[in-house]
N, C-alpha and C positions, 0 to 999 in steps of 0.2 A: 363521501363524508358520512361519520358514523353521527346516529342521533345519539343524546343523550335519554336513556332509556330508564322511565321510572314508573313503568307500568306496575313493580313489584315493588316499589318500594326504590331510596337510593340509599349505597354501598359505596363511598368513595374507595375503596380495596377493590372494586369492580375497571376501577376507570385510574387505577393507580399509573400507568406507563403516561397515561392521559392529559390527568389535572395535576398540579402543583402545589401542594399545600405552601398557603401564603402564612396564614393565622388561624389559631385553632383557641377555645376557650372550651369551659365544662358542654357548653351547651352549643356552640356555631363554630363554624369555619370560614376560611376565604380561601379562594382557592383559583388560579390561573389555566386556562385553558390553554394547552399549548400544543392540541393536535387536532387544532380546527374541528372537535368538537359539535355537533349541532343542538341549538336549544330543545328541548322537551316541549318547549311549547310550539315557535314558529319554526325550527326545525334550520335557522338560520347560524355559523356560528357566533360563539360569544366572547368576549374576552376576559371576565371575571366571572365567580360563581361564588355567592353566600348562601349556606345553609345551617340553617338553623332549628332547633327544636323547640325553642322560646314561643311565648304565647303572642310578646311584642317586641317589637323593633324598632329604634330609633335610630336614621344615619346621619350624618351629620354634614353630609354635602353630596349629592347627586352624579350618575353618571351624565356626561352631554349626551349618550344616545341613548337608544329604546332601550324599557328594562320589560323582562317579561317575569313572572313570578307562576312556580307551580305549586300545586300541592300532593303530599304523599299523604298516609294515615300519620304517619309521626315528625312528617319534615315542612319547611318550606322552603324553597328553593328561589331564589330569585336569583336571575342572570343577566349581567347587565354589559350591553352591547357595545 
């Protein structure tokens, strides 16, 4: 399983065969993992993926599993299991 790799930065055009664009706005996305994927962070995979450029975040109901959250210089990523 490949990691999800954001040493440089992330490029969803990178991992396009990949993720799935669920929802996209000026500034965040949602996006489906649907090639078992592994986190960035635990390296475990994940089933959804939001990224965002936004300074805050509000969701408005939780995954039931672990979420792990990374950060780039211009992203955040949080992936939720």
């Amino acid at each position: 399983m490949d990691r999800l790799d954001i040493s440089d930065g992330f490029d969803v055009h990178d991992y396009r065969s990949d993720l799935k664009l669920l929802k996209q706005d000026a500034n965040s996305m949602q996006l489906a993992n649907r090639s078992e994927l592994g986190c960035p962070c635990c390296g475990e995979p994940f089933d959804r993926l939001f990224v965002t450029e936004d300074d805050c975040v509000t969701f408005g109901s939780a995954p039931s599993g672990p979420i792990c959250v990374a950060r780039t210089d211009d992203q955040t990523l949080v992936a939720a299991h």
